[in-house]
C-alpha positions as CSV (number, residue, x, y, z in Angstrom):
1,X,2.9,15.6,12.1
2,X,4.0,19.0,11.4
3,X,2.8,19.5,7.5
4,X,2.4,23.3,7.6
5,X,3.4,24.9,4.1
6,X,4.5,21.8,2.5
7,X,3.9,21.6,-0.7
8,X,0.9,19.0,-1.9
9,X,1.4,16.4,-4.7
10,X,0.6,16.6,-8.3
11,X,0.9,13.3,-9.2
12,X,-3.1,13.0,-8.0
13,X,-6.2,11.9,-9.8
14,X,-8.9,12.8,-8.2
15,X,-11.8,10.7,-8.9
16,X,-14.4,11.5,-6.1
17,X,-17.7,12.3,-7.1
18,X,-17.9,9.5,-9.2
19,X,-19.5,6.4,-8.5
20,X,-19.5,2.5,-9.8
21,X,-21.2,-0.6,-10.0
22,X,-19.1,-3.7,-9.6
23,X,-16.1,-5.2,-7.4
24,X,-12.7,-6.6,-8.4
25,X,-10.0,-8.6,-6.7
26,X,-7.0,-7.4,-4.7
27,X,-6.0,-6.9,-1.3
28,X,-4.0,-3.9,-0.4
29,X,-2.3,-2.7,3.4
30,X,-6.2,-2.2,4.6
31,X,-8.1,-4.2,2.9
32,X,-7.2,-7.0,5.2
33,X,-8.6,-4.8,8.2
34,X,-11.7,-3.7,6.9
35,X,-12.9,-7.8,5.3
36,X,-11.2,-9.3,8.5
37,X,-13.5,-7.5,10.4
38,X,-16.4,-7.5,8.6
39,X,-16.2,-11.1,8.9
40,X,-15.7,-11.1,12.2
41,X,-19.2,-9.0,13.0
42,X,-20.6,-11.4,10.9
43,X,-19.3,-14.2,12.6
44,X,-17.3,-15.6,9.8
45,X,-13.7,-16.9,8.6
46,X,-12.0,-13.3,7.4
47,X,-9.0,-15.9,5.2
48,X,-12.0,-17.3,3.3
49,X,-13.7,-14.4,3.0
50,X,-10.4,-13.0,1.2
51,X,-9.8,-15.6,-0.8
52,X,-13.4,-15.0,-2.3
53,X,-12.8,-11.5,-3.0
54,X,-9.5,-12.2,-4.3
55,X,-11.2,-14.2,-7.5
56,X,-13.8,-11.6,-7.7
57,X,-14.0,-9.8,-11.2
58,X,-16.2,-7.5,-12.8
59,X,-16.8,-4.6,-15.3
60,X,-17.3,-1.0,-13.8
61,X,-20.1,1.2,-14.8
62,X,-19.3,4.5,-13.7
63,X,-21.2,8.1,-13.2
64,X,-21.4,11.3,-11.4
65,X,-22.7,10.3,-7.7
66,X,-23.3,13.8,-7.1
67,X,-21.6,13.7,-3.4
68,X,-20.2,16.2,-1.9
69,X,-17.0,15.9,-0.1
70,X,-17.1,16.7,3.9
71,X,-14.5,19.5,5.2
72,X,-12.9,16.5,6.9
73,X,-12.5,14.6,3.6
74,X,-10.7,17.9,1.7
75,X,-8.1,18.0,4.8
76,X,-7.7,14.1,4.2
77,X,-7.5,14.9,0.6
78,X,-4.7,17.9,1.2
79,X,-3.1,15.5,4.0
80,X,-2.7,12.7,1.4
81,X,-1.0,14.7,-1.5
82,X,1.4,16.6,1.3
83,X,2.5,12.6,2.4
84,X,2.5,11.5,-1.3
85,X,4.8,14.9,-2.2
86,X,6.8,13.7,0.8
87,X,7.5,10.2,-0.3
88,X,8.2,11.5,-3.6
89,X,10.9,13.8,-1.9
90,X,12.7,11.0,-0.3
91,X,12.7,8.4,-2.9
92,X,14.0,10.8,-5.4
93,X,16.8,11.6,-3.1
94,X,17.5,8.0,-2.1
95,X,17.4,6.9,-5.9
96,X,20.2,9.3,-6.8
97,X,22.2,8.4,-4.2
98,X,22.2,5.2,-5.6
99,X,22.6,6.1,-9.4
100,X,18.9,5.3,-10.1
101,X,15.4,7.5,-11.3
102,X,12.9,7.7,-9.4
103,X,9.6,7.7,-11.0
104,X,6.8,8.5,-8.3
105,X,3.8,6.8,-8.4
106,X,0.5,8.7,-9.2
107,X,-2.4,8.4,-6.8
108,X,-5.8,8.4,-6.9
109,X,-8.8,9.5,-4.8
110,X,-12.3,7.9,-5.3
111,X,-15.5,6.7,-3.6
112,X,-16.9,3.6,-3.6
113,X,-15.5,1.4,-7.2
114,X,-12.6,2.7,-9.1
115,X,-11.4,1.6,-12.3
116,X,-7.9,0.7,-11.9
117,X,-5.3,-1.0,-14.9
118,X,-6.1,-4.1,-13.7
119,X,-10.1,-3.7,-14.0
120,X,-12.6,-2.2,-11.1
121,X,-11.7,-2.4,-7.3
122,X,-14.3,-1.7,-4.4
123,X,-13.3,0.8,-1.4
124,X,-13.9,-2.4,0.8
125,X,-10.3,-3.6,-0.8
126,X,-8.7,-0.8,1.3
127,X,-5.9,1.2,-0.1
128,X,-3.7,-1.2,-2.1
129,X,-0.9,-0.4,-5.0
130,X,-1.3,-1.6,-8.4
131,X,1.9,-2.5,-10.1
132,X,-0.4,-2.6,-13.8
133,X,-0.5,1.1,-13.9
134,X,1.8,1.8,-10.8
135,X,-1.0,3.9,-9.0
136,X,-1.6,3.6,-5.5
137,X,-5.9,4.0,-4.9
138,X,-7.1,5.2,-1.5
139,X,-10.9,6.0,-0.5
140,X,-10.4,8.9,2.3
141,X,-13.3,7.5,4.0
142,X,-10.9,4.4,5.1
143,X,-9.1,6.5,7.4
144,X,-12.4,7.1,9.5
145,X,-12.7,3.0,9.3
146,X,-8.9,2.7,10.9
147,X,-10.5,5.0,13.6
148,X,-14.2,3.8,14.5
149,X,-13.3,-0.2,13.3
150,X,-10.2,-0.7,15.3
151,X,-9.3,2.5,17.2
152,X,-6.3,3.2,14.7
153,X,-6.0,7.3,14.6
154,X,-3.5,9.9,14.4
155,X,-1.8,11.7,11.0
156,X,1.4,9.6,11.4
157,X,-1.1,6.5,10.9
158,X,-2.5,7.5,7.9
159,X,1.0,8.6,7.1
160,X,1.8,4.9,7.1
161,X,-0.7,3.7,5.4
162,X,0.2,6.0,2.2
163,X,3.7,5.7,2.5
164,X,3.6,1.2,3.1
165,X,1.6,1.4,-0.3
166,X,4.4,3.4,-2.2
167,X,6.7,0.9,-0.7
168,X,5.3,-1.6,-3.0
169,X,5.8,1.2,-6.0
170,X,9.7,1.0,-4.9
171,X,9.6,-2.6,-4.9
172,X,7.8,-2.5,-8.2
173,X,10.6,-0.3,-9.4
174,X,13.8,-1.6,-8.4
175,X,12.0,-5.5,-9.6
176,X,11.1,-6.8,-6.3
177,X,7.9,-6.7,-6.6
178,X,7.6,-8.7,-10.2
179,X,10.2,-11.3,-8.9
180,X,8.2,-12.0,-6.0
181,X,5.0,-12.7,-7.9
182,X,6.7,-14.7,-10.6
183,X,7.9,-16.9,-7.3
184,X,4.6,-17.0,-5.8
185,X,3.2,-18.3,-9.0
186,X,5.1,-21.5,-9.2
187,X,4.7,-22.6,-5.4
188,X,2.4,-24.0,-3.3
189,X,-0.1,-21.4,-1.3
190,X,1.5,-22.0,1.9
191,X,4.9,-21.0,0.3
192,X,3.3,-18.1,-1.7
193,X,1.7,-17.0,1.5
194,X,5.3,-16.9,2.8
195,X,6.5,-14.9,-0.1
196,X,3.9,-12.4,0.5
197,X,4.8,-11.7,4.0
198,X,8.2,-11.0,2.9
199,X,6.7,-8.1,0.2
200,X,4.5,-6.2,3.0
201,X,7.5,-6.5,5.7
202,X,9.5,-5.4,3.2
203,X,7.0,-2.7,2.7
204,X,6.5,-1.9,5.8
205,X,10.3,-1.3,6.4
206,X,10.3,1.6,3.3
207,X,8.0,3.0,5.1
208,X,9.8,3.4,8.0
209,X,12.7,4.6,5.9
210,X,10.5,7.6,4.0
211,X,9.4,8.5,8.0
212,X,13.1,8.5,8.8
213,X,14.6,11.2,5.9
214,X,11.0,13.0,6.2
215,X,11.9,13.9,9.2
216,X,15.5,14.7,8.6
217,X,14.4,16.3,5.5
218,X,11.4,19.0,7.1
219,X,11.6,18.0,11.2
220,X,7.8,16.8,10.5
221,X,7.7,14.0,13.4
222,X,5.8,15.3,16.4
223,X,5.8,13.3,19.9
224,X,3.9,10.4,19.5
225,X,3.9,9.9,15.8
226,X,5.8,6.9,15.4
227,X,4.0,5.3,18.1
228,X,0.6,5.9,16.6
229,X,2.3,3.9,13.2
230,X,3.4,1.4,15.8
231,X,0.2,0.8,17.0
232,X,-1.7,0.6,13.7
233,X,1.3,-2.1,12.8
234,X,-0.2,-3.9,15.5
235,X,-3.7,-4.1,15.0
236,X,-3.4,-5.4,11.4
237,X,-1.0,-8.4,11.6
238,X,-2.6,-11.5,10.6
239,X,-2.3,-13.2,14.3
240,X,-3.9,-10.2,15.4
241,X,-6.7,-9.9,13.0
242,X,-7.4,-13.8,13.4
243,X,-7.6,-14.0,16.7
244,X,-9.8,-11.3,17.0
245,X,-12.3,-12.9,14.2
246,X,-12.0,-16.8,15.2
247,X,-10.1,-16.8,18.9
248,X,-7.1,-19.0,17.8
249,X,-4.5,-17.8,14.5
250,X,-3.3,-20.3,12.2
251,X,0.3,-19.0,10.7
252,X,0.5,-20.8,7.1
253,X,-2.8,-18.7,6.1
254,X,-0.4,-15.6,7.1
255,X,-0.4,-13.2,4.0
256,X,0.9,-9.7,5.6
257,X,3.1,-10.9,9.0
258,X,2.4,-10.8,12.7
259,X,1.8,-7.4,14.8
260,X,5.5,-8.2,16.5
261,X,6.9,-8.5,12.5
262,X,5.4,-5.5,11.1
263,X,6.2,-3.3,13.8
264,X,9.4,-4.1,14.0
265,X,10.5,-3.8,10.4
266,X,8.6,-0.5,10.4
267,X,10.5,0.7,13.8
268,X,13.6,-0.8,11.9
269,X,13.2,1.0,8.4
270,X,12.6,4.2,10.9
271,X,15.7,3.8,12.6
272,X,18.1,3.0,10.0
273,X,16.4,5.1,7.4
274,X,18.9,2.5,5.3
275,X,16.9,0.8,2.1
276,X,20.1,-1.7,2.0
277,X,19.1,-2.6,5.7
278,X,15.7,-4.1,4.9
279,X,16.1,-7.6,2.7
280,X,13.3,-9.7,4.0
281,X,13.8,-12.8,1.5
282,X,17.2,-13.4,2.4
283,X,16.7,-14.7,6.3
284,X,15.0,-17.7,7.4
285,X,11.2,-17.3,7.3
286,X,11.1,-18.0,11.3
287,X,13.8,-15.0,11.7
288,X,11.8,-12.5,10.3
């Protein structure tokens, strides 16, 4: 991506340095990567595995870790609040257009625990959005995880893993998002595993959009961008992930969507660059 004078974010809380001492529930865009294969090394189930962390609570205890970031993590910082200022960009024009606000979500940038609205999250989690204080928490160190843990590199990758987790903000703003898990509340798992495909397809698809008017917006796109997000697409759907960890994928423990679903909402949200083009509740489950 071409990010060259373009200005940074300051909608960012930077939280490195500081360290915690407990783990919390909630799965975000990565956190199904870096648990699913985990599990996998360690020759176990990654669904139960995040259905365990997913009832996981705990009170943080935080304090100065005395770390010093690596020159790669600053550019991963800088990188992150240039995509974040970029998705802020778009939104905000895609909101007026439609006779709406757009209020961007902060973000925060921490090692190991955080403490989020909702109570303390571990770096193992992955990036993930939380609606309770509509702040989307990354640990930079994931990015080298996409890389080493399933060969997942490239700016444009880490590009869609920021913008898929403001996705959910948008969703959270325009009431998707709280619809959804009212919904999933009042149905069986299989059905609320159903409903949550929907959100991250959905997700996936702004994120495609934001790619779509960045580009417009400040020509960013370089040749081969997309096809990195493509490929990172690929190697976290759920038939993917469980295949790799067990040999054989079984579809009503889908939470996120198969590789063939979440590149191809992403590929469509890029070629549209039309929000009104990606409902994913409307169509039959097995037309997604």
């Amino acid at each position: 991506m071409k990010l060259e004078g373009r200005r940074e974010s300051t909608n960012v809380d930077d939280r490195r340095g500081v360290s915690g001492g407990a783990v919390a529930g909630g799965i975000g865009l990565g956190g199904l990567i870096i648990i699913g294969l985990i599990s996998l090394l360690m020759g176990g189930n990654p669904i139960e595995v995040l259905q365990q962390v997913g009832g996981m609570s705990g009170t943080e205890i935080l304090s100065p870790s005395g770390r010093t970031p690596t020159a790669e993590e600053e550019e991963l910082a800088v990188f992150s609040k240039q995509i974040l200022a970029g998705t802020e960009d778009v939104w905000t024009k895609i909101f007026a257009q439609n006779g709406r606000q757009y209020i961007p979500p902060k973000l925060v940038l921490y090692n190991d625990y955080v403490q989020t609205g909702s109570g303390t999250a571990s770096a193992q989690m992955g990036p993930f959005y939380n609606s309770a204080d509509q702040t989307v928490y990354i640990d930079l160190s994931f990015f080298t995880t996409m890389k080493q843990q399933i060969g997942a590199d490239g700016d444009f990758a880490y590009a869609y893993v920021i913008a898929h987790e403001v996705g959910h903000h948008v969703q959270y703003l325009l009431g998707t998002l709280q619809q959804a898990h009212q919904q999933m509340s009042r149905v069986s798992e299989a059905q609320s595993n159903q409903i949550s495909v929907r959100l991250e397809l959905q997700a996936d698809f702004y994120a495609g959009v934001w790619a779509h008017h960045d580009n417009k917006m400040y020509n960013s796109l370089e040749d081969g961008d997309i096809e990195e997000g493509l490929a990172v697409a690929a190697k976290i759907g759920d038939d993917y992930l469980q295949k790799k960890a067990r040999g054989y994928a079984t579809p009503e423990t889908f939470n996120h969507g198969t590789s063939d679903q979440r590149s191809r909402w992403l590929m469509k949200g890029f070629r549209t660059g039309n929000p009104a083009q990606g409902d994913t509740f409307s169509p039959n489950y097995n037309q997604l």
